[in-house]
N, C-alpha and C positions, 0 to 999 in steps of 0.2 A: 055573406060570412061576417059574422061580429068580429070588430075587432079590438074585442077587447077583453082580456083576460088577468084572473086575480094570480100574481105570481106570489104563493108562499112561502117562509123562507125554506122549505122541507126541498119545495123545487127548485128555487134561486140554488141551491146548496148541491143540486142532485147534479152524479157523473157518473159514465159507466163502469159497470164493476171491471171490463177488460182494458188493457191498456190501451189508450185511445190510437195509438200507431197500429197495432194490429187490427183493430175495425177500419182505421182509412185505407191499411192495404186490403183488407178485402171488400170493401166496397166501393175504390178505385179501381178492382181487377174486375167488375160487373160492368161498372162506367167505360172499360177502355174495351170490353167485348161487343158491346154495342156500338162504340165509335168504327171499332175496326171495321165490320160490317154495313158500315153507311159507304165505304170507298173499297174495300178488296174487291166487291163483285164488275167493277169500273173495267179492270183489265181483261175480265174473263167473258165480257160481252159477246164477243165476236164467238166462243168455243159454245157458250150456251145459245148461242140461233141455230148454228151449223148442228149441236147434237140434238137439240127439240125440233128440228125440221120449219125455221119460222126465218124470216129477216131478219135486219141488224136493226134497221128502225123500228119494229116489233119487240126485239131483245130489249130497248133504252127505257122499254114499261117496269123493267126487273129494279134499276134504279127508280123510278117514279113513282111508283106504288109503295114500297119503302118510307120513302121520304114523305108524300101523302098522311100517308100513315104518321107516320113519327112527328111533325109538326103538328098534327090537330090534337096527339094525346100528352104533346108537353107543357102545353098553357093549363090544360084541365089536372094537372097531377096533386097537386095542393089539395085540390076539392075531391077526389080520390082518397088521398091520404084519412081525410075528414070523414068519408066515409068507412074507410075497411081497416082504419091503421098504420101509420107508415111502414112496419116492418110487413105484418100481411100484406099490405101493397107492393112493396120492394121485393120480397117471396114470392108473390105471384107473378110481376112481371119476368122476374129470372126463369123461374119454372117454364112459363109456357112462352116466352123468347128463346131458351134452348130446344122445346118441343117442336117449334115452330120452323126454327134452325133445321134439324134432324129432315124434319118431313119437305124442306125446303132442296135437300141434296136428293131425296130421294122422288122427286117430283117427278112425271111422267110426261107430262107436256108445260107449255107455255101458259095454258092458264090456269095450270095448280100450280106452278110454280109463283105467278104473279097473288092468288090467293093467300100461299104460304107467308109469301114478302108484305102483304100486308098486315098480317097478322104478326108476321117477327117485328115490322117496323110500331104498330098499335103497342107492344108490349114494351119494344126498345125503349117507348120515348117514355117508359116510366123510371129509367135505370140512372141515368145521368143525372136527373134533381133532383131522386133521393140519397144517391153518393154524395151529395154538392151539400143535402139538406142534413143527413145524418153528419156530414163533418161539422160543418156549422156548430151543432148541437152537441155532439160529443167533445169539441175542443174549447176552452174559454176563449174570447174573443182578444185576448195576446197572442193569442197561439194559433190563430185559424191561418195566418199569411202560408206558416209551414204548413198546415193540410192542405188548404187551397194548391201549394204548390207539388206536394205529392196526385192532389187528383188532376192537375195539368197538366200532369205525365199520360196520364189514359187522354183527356179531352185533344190535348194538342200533338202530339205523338199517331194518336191513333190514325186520324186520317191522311200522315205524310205514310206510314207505315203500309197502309193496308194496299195500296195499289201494289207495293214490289212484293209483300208478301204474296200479294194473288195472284200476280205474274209467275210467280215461283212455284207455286202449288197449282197453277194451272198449266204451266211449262211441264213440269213435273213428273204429277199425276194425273190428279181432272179437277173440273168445274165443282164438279159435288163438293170436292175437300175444303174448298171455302167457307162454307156450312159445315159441315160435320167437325170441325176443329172447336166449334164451341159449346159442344155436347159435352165432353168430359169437363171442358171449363167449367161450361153452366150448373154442370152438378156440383161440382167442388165448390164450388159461392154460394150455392143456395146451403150446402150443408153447413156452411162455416157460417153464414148470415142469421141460420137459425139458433146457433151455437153461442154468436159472440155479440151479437146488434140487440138492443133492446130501444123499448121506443121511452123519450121522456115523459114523466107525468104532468105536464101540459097537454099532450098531446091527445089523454086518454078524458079530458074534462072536454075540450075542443071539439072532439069526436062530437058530443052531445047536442051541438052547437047546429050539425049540419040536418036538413028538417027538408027530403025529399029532394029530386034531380031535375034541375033546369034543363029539361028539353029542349025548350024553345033556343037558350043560349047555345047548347052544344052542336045545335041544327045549324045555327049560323058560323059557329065557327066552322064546323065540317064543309060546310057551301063555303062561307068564303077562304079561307087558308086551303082546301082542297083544289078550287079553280086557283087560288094564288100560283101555289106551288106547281101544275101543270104549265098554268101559263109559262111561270119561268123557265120550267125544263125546255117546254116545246116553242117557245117564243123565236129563236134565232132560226131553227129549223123550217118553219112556217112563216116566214118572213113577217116576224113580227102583226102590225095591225093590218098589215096588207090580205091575213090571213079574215074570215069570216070567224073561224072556231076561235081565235087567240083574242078578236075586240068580242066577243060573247062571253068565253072565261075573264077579261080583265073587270067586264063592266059588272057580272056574276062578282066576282072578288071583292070588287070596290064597295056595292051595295051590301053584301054578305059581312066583311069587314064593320063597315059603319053602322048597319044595326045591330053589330054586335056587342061594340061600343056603349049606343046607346042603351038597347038592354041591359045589360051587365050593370052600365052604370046605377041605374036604378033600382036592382034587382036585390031584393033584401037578404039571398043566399046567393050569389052569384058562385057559376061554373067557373068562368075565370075572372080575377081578383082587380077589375082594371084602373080600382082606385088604390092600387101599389104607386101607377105614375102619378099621383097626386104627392108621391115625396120628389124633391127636385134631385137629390141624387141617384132615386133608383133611374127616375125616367132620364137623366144624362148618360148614366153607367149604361143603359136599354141601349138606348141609341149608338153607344160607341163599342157593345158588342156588336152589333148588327154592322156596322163597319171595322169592325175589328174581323168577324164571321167573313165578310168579303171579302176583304184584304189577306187574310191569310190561303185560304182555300183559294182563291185567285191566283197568286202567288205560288202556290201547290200545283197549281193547273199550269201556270206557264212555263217554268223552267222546263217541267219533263215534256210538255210538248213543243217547246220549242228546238230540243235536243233531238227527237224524236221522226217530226216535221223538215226540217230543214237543215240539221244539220247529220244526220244518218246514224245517231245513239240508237242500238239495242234498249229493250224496256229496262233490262237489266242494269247496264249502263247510265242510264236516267236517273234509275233508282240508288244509286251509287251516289251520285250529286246530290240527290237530297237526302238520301244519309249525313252530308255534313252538318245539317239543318237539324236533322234531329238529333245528333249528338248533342249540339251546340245545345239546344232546348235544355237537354236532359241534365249539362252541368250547369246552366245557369238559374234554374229554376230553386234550386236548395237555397243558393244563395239569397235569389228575390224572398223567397221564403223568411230568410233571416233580418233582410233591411226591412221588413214588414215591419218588425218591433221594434225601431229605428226611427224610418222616414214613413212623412204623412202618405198616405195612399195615392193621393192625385199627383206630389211632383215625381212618384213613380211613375204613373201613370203619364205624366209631360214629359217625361224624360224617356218612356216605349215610345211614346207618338213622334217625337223628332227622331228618334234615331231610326225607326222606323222608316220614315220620310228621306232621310239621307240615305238609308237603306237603299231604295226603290228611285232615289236619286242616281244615284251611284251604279246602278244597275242598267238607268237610261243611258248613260252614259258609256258604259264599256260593253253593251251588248253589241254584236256581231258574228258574223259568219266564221272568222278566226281565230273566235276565243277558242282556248283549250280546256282543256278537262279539268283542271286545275284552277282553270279562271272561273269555271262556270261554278265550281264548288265552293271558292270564294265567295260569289257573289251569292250566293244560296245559306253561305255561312252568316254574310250582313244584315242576311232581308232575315233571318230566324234570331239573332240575338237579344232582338227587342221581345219575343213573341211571351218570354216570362215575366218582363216589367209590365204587360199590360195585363194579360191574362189573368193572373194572380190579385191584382191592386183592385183590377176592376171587381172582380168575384167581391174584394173583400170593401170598396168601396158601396158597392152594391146593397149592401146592409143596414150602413148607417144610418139611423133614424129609423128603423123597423121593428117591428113589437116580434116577438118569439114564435106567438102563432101568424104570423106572414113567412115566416123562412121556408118553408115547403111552397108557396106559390111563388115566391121569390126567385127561387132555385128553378123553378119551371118556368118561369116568364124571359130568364137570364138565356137559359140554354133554347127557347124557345127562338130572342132573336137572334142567338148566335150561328141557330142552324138556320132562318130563312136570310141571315145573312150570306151564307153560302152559299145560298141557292139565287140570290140578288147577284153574288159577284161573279158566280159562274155564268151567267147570263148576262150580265155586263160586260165582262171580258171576250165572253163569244161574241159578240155583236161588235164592240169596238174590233178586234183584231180581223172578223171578215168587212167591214166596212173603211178602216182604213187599210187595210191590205187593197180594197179599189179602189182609194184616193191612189194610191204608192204607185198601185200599176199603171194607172194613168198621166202621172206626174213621170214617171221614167220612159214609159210610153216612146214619148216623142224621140228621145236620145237615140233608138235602133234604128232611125233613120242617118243617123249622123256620116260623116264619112269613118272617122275611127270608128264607131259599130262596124260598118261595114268592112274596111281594115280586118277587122279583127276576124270577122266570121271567113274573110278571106283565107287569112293567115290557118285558121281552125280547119277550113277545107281544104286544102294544101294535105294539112297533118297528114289527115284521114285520112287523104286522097296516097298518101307515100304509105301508108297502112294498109293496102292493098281494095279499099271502096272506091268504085265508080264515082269519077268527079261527083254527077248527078247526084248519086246516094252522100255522099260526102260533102256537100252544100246543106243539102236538107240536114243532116245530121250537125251541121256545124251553125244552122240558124235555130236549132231546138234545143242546142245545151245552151247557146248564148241567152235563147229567149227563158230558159228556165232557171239560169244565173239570175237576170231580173227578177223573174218570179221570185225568187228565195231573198232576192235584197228587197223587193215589199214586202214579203212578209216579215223579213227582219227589223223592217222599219215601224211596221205594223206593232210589234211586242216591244220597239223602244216607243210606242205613245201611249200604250197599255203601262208601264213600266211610271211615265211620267202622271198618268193620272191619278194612280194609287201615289204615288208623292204628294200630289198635293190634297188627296184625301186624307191622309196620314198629317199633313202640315196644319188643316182645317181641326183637324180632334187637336191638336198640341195645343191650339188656342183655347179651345170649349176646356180643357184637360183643367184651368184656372177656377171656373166657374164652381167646382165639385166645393163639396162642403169638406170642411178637413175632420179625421177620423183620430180621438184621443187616444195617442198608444199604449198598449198595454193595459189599459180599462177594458173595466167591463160595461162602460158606459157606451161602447158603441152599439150595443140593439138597445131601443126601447122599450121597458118592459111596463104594461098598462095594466 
């Protein structure tokens, strides 16, 4: 892809004829139907094995194929764009993400349904960088901190959102309505998108630029990010490399990855754009979505199961506690929105990373078996207040130094690592949490020999035993709650070193946070135009 383009002032000058608020609501309301959909179908797992007649491990393809899908078509979106047009493009993935939707409820077994999920996730991953790209473009670069923060709402939102929605709609009614609720969306975006979105004239000289499809490139991305993203779903479940299939997809990944690299680099129209990380800010901002991706989805992942797991919360229940998190998002975000025309993007950007860190500090620290409701929603409120100083900064950090035609690969490369960061920190998390969960049991192990253990389980049989159970029954029953007291203090111990590590991955970006290049506010000097 050239890059390089004549901007004149006819373009320099061009805005859309609609008010730029009404295009970001409706093409944050395409971005946040596609989010929702990467997590609502999470809770509904166990309803869709039991009603397609399959297992649960069988059912966890519904997630994976999805995701598969949605990572290999979000780095190539740019070079799409190139081809058919951003808003053609943007229109077609709506259209047949909602068909795909539709035909995804109404599936008949487990492998039209896995078909349909790749097919909605193939189309999804075109919805997110072009809401991310048309903001860009539709707002001047003072103004983008508030869009950015309006489209934060679908990007961060959606995925705390979707698991109690689809608990609730699977509670409810059924499996199916998880899908079929974005049929009538789907259509109402695509009408309004036709209606109000137009594409800039850069985009329509650009087009001419693109000269035939990198096959060769798109084959390796589909090999390697396809083994990636397997591996990491199925990694902890297969015991990692201990597994045959999981060192054959990592060493497939790793290979497929790297001649992608190199392809691409070389390649005079490349599929995907990999001399973006050749600006030091996009490739820092890369990196600290792909940890930003972890850390929050992580974070998403532990509170509701650790309520869940160990301490006897309903879904519902769970879902309530991170409720506090997304409120908290929802008012802080306008705000971040506003210090954008303010303060430089990065000590934003320093100032998400620590508090973040102190966040997930503070979390190591007061976790346990007798927090309450009230505590855990606390601590759910701490670890979400950073999530718009960074989300927002970064987006808009993400830019600087970039010419006008890169903002569509940009947008796609951005959301690219923020979703395989997700899928790095769910897979991180799983593994540290069952692997120290057997350091813990081991470590407390030794104490149920103690005399107070034994005391205790005494005292316990006793109970039971005045409760009308047979001494006999009433020992055993009083060394299985004891031994499952343990149990649950490893695992709670297990989610406070979970808790410590993402602090100090959060402590590691506040430092890198210095390095970023500072971004002139209120200019229009922060894209580069060539």
């Amino acid at each position: 892809m050239s890059t390089t383009y004549a901007i004149t002032a006819d373009d320099a000058a061009w805005a859309p004829k609609v008010n730029p608020w009404v295009i970001g609501i409706v093409v944050s309301l395409a971005a946040f139907m596609e989010v929702l959909d990467s997590s609502i179908a999470n809770v509904a797992l166990p309803h869709i094995a039991g009603s397609l007649g399959t297992s649960n491990d069988d059912s966890t393809w519904v997630l994976t194929s999805y995701l598969v899908a949605n990572a290999i078509v979000l780095p190539i979106s740019g070079f799409m764009v190139g081809v058919f047009g951003r808003k053609r493009f943007f229109m077609t993935c709506i259209a047949f993400f909602t068909v795909s939707s539709f035909l995804c409820g109404v599936a008949p077994s487990l492998g039209l349904l896995l078909l349909f999920r790749i097919f909605q996730g193939a189309f999804g991953g075109g919805l997110q960088p072009m809401a991310q790209a048309i903001l860009a473009d539709t707002f001047p670069p003072e103004k983008r901190g508030l869009a950015f923060a309006l489209y934060g709402v679908a990007a961060v939102c959606g995925p705390v959102l979707g698991p109690t929605l689809g608990g609730w709609i699977t509670d409810n009614y059924s499996w199916r309505w998880i899908f079929y609720i974005n049929v009538p969306v789907g259509m109402l975006t695509l009408l309004l998108v036709q209606l109000l979105v137009e594409d800039p004239p850069y985009l329509k000289s650009l087009k001419r630029r693109f000269a035939g499809f990198d096959y060769i490139g798109f084959s390796l991305l589909a090999i390697g990010v396809g083994a990636l993203q397997v591996m990491l779903d199925k990694g902890q479940e297969d015991d990692w490399f201990g597994s045959h299939f999981i060192l054959t997809l990592a060493v497939i990944a790793a290979t497929g990855l790297i001649a992608l690299v190199i392809w691409e680099w070389r390649h005079k129209n490349p599929i995907v754009d990999v001399h973006l990380f050749s600006n030091f800010n996009f490739a820092t901002t890369s990196t600290m979505f792909l940890i930003f991706g972890a850390t929050l989805f992580s974070s998403t992942v532990l509170t509701p199961q650790l309520l869940q797991t160990l301490m006897g919360y309903t879904a519902e229940e769970a879902g309530m506690v991170l409720s506090a998190g997304a409120i908290t998002v929802l008012l802080f975000l306008p705000l971040v929105g506003q210090l954008t025309t303010r303060v430089q993007a990065r000590h934003l950007i320093a100032f998400g990373w620590i508090v973040l860190a102190a966040g997930m500090y503070i979390s190591a620290l007061h976790t346990d078996l007798l927090m309450s409701f009230g505590d855990a929603s606390w601590l759910r409120l701490l670890q979400s207040v950073p999530i718009p100083f960074l989300f927002v900064p970064l987006t808009l950090a993400g830019y600087v130094g970039l010419s006008s035609e890169k903002t569509n690969s940009a947008a796609g490369m951005m959301n690219f690592m923020r979703n395989i960061g997700q899928s790095v920190g769910t897979s991180a998390l799983t593994t540290v949490l069952a692997r120290r969960d057997q350091y813990h049991q081991c470590v407390l192990a030794p104490y149920t020999s103690s005399l107070r253990f034994r005391a205790a389980a005494q005292g316990l049989a006793q109970q039971l035993s005045h409760a009308g159970l047979s001494m006999q029954l009433a020992q055993h029953q009083a060394i299985d709650r004891l031994y499952r007291m343990v149990q649950a203090q490893a695992g709670a111990l297990s989610y406070v070193d979970a808790y410590w590590m993402l602090a100090v991955s959060a402590g590691v970006m506040f430092l890198a946070s210095f390095l970023l290049e500072p971004n002139d506010l209120g200019k229009a000097g922060n894209v580069t135009m060539h």
